[in-house]
C-alpha positions in Angstrom: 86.5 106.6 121.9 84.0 105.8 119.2 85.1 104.6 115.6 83.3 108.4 114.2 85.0 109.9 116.8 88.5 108.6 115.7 88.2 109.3 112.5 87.5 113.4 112.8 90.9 113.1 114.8 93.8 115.3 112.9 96.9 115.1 113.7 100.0 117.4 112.4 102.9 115.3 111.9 106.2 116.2 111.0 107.0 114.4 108.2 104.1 115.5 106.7 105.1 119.3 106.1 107.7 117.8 103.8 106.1 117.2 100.6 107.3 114.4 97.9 108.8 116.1 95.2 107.9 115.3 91.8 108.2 111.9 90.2 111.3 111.6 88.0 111.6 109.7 84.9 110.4 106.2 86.6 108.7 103.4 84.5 108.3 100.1 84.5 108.7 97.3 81.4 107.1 93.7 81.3 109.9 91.6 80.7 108.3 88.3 81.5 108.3 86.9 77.5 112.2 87.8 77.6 112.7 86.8 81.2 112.3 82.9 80.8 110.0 82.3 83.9 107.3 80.2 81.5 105.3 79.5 84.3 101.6 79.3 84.0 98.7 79.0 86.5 96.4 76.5 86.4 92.9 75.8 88.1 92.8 72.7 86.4 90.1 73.6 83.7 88.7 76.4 82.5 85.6 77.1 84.3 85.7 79.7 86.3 82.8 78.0 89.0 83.9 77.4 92.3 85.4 79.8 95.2 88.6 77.6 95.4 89.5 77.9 91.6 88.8 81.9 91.9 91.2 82.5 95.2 94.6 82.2 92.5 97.8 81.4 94.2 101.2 83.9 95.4 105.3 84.0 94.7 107.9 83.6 96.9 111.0 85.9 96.2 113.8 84.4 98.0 117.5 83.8 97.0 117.7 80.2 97.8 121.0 79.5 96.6 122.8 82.2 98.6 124.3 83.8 94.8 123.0 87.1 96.1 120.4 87.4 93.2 116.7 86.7 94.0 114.8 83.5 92.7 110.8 83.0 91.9 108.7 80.6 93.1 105.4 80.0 91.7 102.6 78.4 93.4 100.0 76.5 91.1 96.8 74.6 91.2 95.9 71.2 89.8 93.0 69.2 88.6 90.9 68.1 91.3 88.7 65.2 90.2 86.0 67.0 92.6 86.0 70.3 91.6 87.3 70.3 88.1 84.9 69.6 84.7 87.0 66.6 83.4 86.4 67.2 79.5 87.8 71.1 80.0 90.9 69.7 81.7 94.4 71.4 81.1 97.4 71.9 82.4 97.3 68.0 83.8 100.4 67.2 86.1 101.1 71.1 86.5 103.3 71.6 89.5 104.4 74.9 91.3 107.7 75.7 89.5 111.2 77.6 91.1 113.1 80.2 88.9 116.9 80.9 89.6 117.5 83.7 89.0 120.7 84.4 86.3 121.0 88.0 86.7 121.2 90.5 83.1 121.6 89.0 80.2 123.8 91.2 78.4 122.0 90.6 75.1 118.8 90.7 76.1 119.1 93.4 78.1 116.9 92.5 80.9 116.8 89.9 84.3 117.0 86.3 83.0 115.8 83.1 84.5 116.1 79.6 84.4 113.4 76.7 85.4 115.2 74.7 88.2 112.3 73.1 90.2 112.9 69.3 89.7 116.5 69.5 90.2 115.8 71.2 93.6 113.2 68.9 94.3 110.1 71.8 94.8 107.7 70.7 92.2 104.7 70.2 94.2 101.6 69.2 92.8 98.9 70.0 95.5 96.3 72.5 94.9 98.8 75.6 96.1 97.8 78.2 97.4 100.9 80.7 98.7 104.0 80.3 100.1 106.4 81.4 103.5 110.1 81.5 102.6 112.7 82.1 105.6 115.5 80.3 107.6 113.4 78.4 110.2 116.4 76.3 110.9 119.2 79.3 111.4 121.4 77.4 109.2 122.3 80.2 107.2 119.7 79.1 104.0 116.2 79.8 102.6 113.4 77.4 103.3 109.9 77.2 102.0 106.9 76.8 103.3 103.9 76.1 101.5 100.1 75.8 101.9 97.6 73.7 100.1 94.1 73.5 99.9 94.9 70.4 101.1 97.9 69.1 102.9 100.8 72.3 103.2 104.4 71.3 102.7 108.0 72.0 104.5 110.9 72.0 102.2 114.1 72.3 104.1 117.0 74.0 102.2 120.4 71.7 102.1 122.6 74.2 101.1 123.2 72.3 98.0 120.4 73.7 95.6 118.7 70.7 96.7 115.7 70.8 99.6 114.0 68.6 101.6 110.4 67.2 102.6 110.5 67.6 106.0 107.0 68.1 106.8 106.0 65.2 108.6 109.3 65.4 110.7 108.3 68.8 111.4 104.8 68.5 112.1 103.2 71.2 109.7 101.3 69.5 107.4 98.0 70.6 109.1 95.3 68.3 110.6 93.3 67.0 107.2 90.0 68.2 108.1 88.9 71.3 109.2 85.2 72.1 110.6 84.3 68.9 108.7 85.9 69.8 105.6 89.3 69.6 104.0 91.6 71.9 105.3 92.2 74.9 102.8 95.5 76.8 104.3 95.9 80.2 102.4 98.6 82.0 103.7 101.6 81.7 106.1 103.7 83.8 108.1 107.2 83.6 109.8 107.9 85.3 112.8 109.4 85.0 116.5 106.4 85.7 118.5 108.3 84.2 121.8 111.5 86.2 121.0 113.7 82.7 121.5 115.3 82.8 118.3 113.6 80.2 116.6 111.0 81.6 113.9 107.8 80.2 114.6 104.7 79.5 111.8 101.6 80.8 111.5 98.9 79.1 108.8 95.8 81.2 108.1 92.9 78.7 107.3 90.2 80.2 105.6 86.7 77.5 104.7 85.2 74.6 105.0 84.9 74.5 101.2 82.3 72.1 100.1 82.6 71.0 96.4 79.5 69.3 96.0 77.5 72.5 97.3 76.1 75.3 94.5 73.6 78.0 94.7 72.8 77.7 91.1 70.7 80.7 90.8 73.1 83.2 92.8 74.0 86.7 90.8 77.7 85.9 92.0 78.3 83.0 89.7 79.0 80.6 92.5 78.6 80.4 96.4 80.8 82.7 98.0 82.7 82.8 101.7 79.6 83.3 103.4 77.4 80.2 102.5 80.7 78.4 104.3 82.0 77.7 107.8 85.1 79.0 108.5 88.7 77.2 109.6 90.5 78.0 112.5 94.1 79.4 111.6 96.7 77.7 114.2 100.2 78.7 115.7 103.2 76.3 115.0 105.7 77.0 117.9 109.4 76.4 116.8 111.0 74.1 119.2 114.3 74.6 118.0 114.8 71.1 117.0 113.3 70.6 113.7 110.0 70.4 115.1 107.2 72.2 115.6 103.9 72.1 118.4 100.6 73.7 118.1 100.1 76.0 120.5 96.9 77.6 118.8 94.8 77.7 121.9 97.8 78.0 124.6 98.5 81.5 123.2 94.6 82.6 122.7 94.3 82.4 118.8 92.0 80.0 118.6 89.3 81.5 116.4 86.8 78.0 115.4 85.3 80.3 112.7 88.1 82.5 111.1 88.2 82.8 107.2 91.8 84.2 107.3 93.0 85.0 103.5 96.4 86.8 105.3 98.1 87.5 108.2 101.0 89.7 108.8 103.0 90.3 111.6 104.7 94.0 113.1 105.2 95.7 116.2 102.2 97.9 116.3 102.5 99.1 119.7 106.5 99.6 120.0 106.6 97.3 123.1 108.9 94.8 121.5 106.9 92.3 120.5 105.8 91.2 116.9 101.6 91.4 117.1 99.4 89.7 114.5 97.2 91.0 112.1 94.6 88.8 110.1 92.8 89.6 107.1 89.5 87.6 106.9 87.1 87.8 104.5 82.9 88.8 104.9 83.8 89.0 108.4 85.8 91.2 111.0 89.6 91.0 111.0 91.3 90.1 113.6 94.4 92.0 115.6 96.4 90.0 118.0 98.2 91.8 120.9 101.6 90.3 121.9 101.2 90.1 125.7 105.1 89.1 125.9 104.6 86.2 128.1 103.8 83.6 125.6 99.9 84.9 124.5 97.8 87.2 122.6 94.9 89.8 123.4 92.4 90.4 120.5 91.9 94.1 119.9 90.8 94.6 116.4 87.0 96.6 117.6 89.0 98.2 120.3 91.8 99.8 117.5 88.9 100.0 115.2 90.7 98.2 112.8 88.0 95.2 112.2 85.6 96.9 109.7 86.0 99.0 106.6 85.5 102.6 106.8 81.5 102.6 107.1 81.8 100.4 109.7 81.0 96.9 107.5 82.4 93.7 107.3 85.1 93.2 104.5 86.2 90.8 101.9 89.8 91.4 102.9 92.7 90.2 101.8 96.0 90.2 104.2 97.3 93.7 106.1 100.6 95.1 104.9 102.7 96.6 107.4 104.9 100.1 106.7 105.4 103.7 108.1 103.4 105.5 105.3 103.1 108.7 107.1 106.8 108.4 108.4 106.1 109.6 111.8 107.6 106.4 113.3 104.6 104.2 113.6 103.3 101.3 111.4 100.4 101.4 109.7 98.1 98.7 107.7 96.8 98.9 104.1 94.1 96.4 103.6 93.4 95.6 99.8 89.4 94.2 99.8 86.1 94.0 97.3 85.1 97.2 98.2 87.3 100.4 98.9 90.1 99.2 100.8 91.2 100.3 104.0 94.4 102.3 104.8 94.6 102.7 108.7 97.0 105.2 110.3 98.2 104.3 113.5 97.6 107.0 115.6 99.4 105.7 118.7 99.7 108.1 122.1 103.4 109.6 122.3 103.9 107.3 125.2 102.8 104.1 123.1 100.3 103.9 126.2 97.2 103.4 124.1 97.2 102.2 120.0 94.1 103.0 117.7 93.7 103.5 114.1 92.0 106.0 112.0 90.8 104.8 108.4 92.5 107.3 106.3 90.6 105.3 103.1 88.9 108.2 101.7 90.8 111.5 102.7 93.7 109.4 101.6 92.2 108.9 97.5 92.5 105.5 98.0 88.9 105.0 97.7 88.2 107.2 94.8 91.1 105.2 93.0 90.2 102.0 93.8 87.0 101.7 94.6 86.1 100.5 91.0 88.2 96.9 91.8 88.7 94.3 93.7 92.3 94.2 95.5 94.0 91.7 96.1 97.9 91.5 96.6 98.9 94.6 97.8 101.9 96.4 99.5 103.5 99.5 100.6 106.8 100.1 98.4 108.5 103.3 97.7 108.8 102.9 93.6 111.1 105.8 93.0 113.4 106.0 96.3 111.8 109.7 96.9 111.8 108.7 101.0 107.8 107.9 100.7 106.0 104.2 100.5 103.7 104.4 97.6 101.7 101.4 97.2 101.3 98.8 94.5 98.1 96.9 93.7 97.3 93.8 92.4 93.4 93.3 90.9 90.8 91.2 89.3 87.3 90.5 89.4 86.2 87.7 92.0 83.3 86.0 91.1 83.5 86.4 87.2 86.9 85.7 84.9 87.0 89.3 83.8 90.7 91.2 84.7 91.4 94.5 85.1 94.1 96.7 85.2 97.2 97.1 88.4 97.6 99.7 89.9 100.8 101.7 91.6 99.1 105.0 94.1 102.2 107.7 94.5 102.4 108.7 98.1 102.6 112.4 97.7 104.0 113.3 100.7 100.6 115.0 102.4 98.7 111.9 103.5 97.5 111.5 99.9 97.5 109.4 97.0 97.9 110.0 93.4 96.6 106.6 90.8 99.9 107.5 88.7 99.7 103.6 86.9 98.9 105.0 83.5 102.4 107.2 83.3 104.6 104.3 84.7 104.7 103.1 81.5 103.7 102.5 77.5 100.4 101.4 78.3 101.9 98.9 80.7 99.0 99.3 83.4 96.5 99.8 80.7 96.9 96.0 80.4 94.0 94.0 82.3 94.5 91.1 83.9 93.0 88.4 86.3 96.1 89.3 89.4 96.1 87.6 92.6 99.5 87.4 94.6 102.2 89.8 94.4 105.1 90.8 95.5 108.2 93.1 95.2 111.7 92.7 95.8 115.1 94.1 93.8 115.5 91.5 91.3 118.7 93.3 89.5 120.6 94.6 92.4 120.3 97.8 91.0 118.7 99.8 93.7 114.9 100.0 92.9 112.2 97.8 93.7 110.9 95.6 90.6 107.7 93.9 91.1 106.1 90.1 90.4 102.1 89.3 90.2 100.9 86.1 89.9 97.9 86.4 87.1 95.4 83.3 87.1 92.9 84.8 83.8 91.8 82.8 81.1 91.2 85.3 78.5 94.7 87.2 77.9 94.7 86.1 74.4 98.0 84.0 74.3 98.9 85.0 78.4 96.7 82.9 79.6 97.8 81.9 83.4 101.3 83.6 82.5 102.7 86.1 85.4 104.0 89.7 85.4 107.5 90.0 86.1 107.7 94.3 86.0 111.3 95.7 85.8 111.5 98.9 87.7 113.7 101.4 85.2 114.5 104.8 86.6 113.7 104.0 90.4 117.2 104.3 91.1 117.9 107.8 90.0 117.1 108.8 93.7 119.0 108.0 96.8 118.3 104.2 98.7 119.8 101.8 101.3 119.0 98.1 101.6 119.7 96.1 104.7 119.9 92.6 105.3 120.3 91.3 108.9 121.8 88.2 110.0 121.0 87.3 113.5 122.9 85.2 115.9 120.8 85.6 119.2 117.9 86.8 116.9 116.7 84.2 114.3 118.9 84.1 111.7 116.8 86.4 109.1 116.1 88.9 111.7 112.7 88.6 111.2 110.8 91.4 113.5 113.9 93.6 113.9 113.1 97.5 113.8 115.8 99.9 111.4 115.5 103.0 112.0 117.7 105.3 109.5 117.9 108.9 109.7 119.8 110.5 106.3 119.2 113.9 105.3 117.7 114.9 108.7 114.2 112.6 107.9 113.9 109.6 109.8 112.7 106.4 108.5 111.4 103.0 110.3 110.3 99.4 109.2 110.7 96.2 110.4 112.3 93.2 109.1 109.2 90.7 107.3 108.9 88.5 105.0 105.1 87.9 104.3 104.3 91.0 102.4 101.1 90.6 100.6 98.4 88.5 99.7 99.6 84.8 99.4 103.5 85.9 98.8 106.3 86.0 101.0 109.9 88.1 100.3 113.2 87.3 101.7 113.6 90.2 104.7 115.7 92.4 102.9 114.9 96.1 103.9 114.6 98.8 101.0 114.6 102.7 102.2 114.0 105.4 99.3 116.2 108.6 100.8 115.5 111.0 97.8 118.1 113.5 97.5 120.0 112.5 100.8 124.0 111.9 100.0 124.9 110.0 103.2 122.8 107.9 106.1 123.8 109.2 109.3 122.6 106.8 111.3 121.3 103.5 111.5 120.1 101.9 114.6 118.4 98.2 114.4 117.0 96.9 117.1 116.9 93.2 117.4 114.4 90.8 118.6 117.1 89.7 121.3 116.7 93.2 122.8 120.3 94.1 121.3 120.5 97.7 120.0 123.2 98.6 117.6 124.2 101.8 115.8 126.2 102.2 112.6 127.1 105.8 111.8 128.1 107.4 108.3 126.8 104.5 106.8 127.0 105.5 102.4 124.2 105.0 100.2 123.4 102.9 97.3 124.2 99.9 99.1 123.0 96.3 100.1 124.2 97.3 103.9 124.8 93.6 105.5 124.2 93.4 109.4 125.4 90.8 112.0 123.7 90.7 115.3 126.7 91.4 118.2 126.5 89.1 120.8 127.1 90.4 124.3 130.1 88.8 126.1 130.0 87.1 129.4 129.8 89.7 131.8 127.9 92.5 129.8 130.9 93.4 127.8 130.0 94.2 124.0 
């Protein structure tokens, strides 16, 4: 089938004829000033001239002290003697910083948190890109993962509010050079792509950055991905033993040069095993078919998901993964430079054959945000109505001017609805240089608050200061949240499918935890069910191949789930 010939494709699907009904009274409030999280994003000065200063940095939302409330950590640049104009230096000995977070302040009124990086021993100071949080070990705790432009770093969670270097132990750091260059890692992503219950580590590298290069007469300010080789991204196997092997080439990802800016990971085909999608940028993307025996296929012309609706290459940025549609099937929204791309997953009945149809412009996605550049961006159902909307994070990439985030309402049709400037008093109106994001119920209080990492220099007193965005309202409709705990599964149940039916609609996602651009969420599972009153059913179904059912399940809950293990025998 040709791409043109995909995309006249129309498809009636049944959770389509229910519309969304109309939003209720949700908004959200900037409570960052009030919050405590002082952290601020460096480049290391305040020129806005080279490609690695301009790619910003993501969050991690994890609870790493096991308190049940979820933390912040920042990832920040540095000075770099050979990129950075010595006499504009600031921010010298900036680190990335952790947040714990201390729930409401009573007084206040809003989410509070306190700086806590040096006393759990996460401070570092390489130029940071994003960040991987998950429970590599099974050991019942968060660790972190992050990448560098640069060498990337394994902390190791103790248990104690303390972590651990354990990178060289481990054997992630990365090889130094890349292509001839230093290695520039971007983003990371957790998942069991051998189903042995040990989460294994994939690093997107993105170029063979050279800093002494310029093209001083170039209308984009500075040289951008395509005056650069690329990296190869590479496959960490877990071995189960604190250790890690590359088996980059063993599994067919080797990719010499890839310029990966994010990879995600979901089971697009519904055969039980997690696939791969990258995001690269000014070139195809890639999609990596789990062949269950230990390696991938490449089928990202053959899905037509490798070029932007007109058939060009894109600046993308990383693929998040959610049932938009609701018909059972994930799809992949693609933030970019140009219009984005939002591919439906158009999968036979019989799962026999998997393509995609760019949805970009019937969707409204284009019309709304064709005017910016995207960067991190997610699926997220704001106001628990039972349909992912999605959330936005821009800013201009070649030039330090910001602009203004952006939340598209899923109305219930296949369509989109730029609702930002309602959500709000002149919240979204704000502009701002964004770059990572991510969301995640910060308050426990049933609707999804969301945190941008902002890297602009001219937000008159913000300056490098994120966006921590309290959802209020979100939770006057209907949700469930579940959090696995594996035991033949990895621990987080990381690739795990729920699928919950309440109030006769079905829902599906998967357990994840790298969400958007640079960022990473502990896998906690959010469903929006409207008006529903109970959850009939909800069946997960393991990475182990274990299937279990809970039944009359009640909403408004953090629903916990531990994995059964079979008995000897076949016994449950």
């Amino acid at each position: 089938m040709t791409r043109w010939g995909a995309l006249l494709i129309l498809l009636i699907v049944p959770g389509l004829a229910f519309a969304a009904p109309p939003p209720g009274d949700v908004s959200f409030r900037d409570i960052t000033a009030t919050s405590g999280v002082t952290f601020r994003h460096t480049f290391g000065d305040r020129d806005f001239s080279k490609i690695l200063k301009a790619t910003g940095s993501g969050v991690g939302i994890l609870d790493y002290d096991g308190d049940g409330d979820l933390d912040l950590y920042f990832v920040n640049g540095s000075y770099l003697e050979e990129i950075c104009d010595e006499a504009g230096k600031v921010n010298e000995g900036a680190t990335n910083r952790l947040f714990r977070n201390d729930g409401r302040n009573a007084e206040l009124g809003t989410i509070t948190f306190t700086d806590v990086t040096e006393e759990a021993g996460v401070g570092d100071t390489g130029y940071g890109m994003g960040c991987a949080v998950a429970d590599y070990d099974n050991d019942g705790d968060t660790d972190l993962y992050v990448t560098n432009y640069g060498r990337n770093v394994l902390y190791r969670n103790n248990g104690d509010g303390r972590f651990t270097v354990v990178t060289d132990t481990a054997g992630v750091a990365g090889p130094s050079s890349l292509n001839g260059f230093v290695k520039w890692s971007t983003n990371a992503c957790w998942f069991d792509y051998d189903k042995d219950g040990q989460l294994d580590l994939y690093v997107c590298n993105y170029l063979a950055f050279d800093p002494a290069f310029n093209n001083f007469y170039g209308p984009e300010g500075f040289p951008g991905p395509s005056n650069y080789l690329g990296q190869p991204s590479i496959l960490y196997r877990n071995k189960g033993d604190g250790t890690f092997e590359d088996v980059t080439v063993k599994a067919g990802l080797f990719r010499k040069e890839g310029r990966g800016m994010g990879a995600s990971a979901g089971d697009l085909n519904n055969d039980g095993w997690p696939d791969l999608f990258e995001a690269n940028d000014d070139m195809v993307n890639f999609l990596f078919i789990n062949q269950g025996d230990g390696t991938f296929r490449e089928a990202a012309d053959e899905t037509l998901v490798a070029r932007g609706q007109g058939g060009e290459n894109t600046a993308a940025m990383h693929g998040a993964m959610g049932d938009f549609d609701r018909d059972g099937r994930l799809d992949i929204f693609v933030p970019d430079m140009n219009y984005f791309s939002l591919f439906r997953n158009l999968a036979s009945e019989s799962w026999t054959r998997m393509v995609f149809e760019d949805t970009t412009m019937r969707s409204g996605i284009a019309a709304a945000c064709g005017q910016y550049v995207g960067w991190g961006g997610f699926f997220f159902d704001y106001d628990n109505d039972g349909w992912q909307d999605i959330f936005v994070a821009t800013g201009e990439a070649h030039r330090p001017e910001n602009e203004p985030n952006l939340v598209l309402r899923n109305l219930g049709n296949g369509k989109f609805k730029d609702v930002s400037l309602s959500l709000g008093k002149r919240l979204f109106w704000e502009r701002r240089l964004s770059r990572g994001a991510a969301c995640a119920d910060l308050d426990n209080d049933g609707d999804l608050d969301v945190v941008v990492v902002n890297i602009d220099v001219k937000a008159k007193g913000k300056e490098g200061l994120p966006s921590v965005l309290e959802n209020i309202g979100g939770n006057a409709r209907n949700w469930l949240t579940v959090k696995l705990i594996g035991a033949r599964s990895n621990r987080d149940g990381i690739g795990a499918k729920i699928i919950v039916t309440a109030g006769r609609r079905t829902y599906v996602d998967e357990a994840r935890s790298a969400v958007a651009y640079l960022s990473s969420v502990t896998p906690r599972v959010h469903f929006g069910l409207g008006d529903a009153e109970a959850v009939e059913r909800v069946e997960v179904r393991w990475p182990s191949g274990e299937v279990q059912v809970l039944e009359d399940v009640s909403v408004n809950q953090l629903l916990i789930i531990t994995e059964k293990v079979a008995r000897k025998g076949g016994g449950r």
